[in-house]
N, C-alpha and C positions, 0 to 999 in steps of 0.2 A: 689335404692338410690345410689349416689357418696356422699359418706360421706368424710370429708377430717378435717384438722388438724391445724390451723392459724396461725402466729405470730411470736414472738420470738422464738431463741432455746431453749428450756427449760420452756417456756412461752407458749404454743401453748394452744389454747380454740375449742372447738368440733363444726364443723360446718357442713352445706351439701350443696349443687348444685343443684339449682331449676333446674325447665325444662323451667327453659330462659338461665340456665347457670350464673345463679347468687350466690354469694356466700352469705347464710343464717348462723345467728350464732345461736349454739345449747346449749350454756352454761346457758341458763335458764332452759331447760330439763336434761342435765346432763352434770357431772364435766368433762370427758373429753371422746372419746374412746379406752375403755378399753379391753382387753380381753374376761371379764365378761358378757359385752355385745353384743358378736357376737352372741351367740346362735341364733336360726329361732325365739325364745320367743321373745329375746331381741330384733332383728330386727325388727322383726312385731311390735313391741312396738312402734320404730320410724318410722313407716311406716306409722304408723293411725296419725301423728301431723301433723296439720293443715299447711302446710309447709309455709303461705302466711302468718299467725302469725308470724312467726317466724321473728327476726331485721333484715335488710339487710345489708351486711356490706361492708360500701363506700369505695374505692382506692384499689391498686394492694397491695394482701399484698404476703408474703411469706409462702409458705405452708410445713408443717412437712413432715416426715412420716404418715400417716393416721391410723398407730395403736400405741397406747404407749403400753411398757411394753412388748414388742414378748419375751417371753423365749427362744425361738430355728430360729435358721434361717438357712434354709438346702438347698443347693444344685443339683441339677442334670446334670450330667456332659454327652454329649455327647449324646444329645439326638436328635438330628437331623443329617441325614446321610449325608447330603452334608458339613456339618460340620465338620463332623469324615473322609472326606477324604483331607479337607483343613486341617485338623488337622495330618494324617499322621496316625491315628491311627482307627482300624476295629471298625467296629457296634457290640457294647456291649449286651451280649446275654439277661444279667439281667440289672435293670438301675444300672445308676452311683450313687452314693451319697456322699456328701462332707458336713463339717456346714462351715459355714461363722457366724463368731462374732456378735453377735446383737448388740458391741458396735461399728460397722461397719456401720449401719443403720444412715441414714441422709434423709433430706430433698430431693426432687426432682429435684429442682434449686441449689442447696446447692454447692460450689467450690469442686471439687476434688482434693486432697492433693497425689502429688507423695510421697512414700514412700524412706525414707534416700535410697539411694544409687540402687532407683529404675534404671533400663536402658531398662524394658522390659512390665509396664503397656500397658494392652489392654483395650478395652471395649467388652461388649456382654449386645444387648438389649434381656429381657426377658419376659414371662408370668408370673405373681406371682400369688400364692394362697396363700388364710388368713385360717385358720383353724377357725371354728366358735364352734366345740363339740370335745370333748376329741375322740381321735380317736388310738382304741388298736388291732391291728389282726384283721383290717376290711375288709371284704369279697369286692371284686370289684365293685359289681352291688349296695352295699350301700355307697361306697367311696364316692361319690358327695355331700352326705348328708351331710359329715363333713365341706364343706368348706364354707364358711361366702360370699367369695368373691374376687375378682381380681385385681391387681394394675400392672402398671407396673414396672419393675425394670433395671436397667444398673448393671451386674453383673460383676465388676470389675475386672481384675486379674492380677498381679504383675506375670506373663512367668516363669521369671526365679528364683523369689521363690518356684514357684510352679513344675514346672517342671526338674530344676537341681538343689536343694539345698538338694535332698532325705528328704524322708518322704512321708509324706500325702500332698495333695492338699490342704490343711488348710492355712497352711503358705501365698499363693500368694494371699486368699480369703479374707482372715480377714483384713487388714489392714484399717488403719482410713479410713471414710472418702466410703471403698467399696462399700455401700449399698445404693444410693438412690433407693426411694421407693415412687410411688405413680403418678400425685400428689393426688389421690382420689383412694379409695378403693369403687369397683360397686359392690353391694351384687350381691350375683348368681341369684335372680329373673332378673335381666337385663344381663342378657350375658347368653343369652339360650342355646350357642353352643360356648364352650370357642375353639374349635376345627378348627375354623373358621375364625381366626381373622389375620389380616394383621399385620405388626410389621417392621419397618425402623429402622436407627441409620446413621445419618449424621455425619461426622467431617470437621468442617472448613466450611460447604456449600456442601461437598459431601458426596454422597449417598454410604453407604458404605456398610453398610447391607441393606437388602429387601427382606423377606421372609411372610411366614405364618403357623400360630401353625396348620395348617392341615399337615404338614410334619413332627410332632413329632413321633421320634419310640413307645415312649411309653406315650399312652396317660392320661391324666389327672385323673381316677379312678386308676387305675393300677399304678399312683405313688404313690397313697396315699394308697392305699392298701399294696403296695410294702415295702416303710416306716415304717408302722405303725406294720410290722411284727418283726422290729427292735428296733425301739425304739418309747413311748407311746406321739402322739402328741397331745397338748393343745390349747386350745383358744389362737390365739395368735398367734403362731408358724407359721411361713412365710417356704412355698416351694418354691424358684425361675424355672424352668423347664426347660432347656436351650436355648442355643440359635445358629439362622440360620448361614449360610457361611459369610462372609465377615468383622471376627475378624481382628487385625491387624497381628496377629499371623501369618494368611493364607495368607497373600496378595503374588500374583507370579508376573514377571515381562519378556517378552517372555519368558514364561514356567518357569523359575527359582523362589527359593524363593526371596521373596523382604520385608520380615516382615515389618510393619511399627507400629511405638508404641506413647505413648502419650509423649507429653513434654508440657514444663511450656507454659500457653497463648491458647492450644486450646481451643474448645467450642466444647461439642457431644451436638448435638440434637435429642432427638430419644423419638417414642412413639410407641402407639397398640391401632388398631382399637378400639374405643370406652372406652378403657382406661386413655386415656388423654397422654398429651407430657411433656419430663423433658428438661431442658438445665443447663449441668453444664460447668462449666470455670475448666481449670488447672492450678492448684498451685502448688508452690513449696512447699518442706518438709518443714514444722512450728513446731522448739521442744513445 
């Protein structure tokens, strides 16, 4: 199933995505999706609805986030190696992990907001995982069981918060506005090999990222394994995984660095095979 999110902000109603690509409303089955509902229980639940019952809902509308409520939204920094050498920095023996603010979390279309006295926003397109079952000191080879399903994500990141203001990588990650998500969460019965999958990220018309999650160091069981020896994750709780070469961070110019970073007026366009595509616009800071 692409299940997904409608409407206003704050207003969204529970919807999914036929197999015409149509967008069906789910607010006669249930009040919205929630957490509660990812379970393999809960899923099989909306699995067996007749989905051709279901209203069809006419005109382009605007899509949320496709899960309310995430409690946790985590990170993984440097997980692909032609990344970590655009980055300047060695392949990490254990993964990385970072949180980014759930109140970070937006729509897929949704405007991205520079940050007051931003001068070094990037993007980074990503693989997301939804957690579907509470997942505690989970052995690898049952990892997979935990997650509900895959969206994609633009893992925002503010450079020089994060990397020269000391601290933690929190800082450059949180801010308003960092987290679209979506536009549709695919349970893990339709993404049989998330290992597999293609992933772009345009700005302006150019192709700037172009990779595939078959080049992650560490793959998709072994982050949530990895995780969950740390701290205990819930329905709900979104892993971002990282992401391939051609951040603005890394850009070289005859061999030299030539970073190139976001300003007011661009448009990223970026999606993942079989996950669906976001396009946000750049805005200025709005107190």
């Amino acid at each position: 199933m692409k299940l997904v999110r409608y409407g206003s902000p704050g207003k969204e109603k529970p919807g999914l995505i036929d197999a015409y690509g149509r967008l069906r409303d789910l607010s006669s089955v249930i009040a919205d999706i929630t957490p509660d509902m990812l379970s393999d229980k809960g899923l099989a639940r909306l699995s067996r609805i007749k989905t051709e019952r279901l209203a069809l809902v006419a005109g382009k509308k605007r899509f949320g986030p496709p899960v309310m409520g995430s409690g946790k939204f985590i990170g993984i920094g440097l997980n692909y190696a032609d990344h970590c050498a655009e980055s300047g920095m060695p392949i990490p023996k254990e993964p990385i992990f970072f949180m980014k603010s759930p109140h970070c979390i937006q729509g897929p279309d949704d405007d991205v907001m520079l940050p007051r006295g931003s001068r070094k926003t990037d993007w980074e397109v990503e693989l997301g995982l939804v957690i579907g079952t509470r997942a505690r000191y989970v052995r690898q080879k049952d990892a997979l069981n935990h997650v509900a399903g895959y969206c994609t994500v633009n893992d925002l990141s503010e450079r020089e918060f994060q990397l020269e203001r000391g601290g933690t990588w929190d800082k450059g990650k949180s801010c308003d506005t960092f987290g679209p998500i979506g536009p549709w969460l695919v349970t893990r019965d339709e993404v049989p090999n998330p290992h597999r999958l293609n992933m772009w990220l345009d700005l302006n018309g150019q192709r700037m990222q172009h990779g595939s999650t078959k080049t992650m160091i560490f793959g998709i069981a072994k982050l949530v394994s990895y995780v969950s020896e740390f701290l205990t994750l819930e329905p709900g709780d979104i892993i971002t995984t990282g992401t391939p070469p051609g951040v603005g961070m890394g850009i070289k110019k005859d061999g030299k660095p030539a970073p190139l970073y976001l300003k007011r007026g661009d448009v990223m366009t970026l999606g993942i095979e079989g996950l669906g595509q976001q396009s946000q616009k750049v805005v200025a800071f709005k107190a």
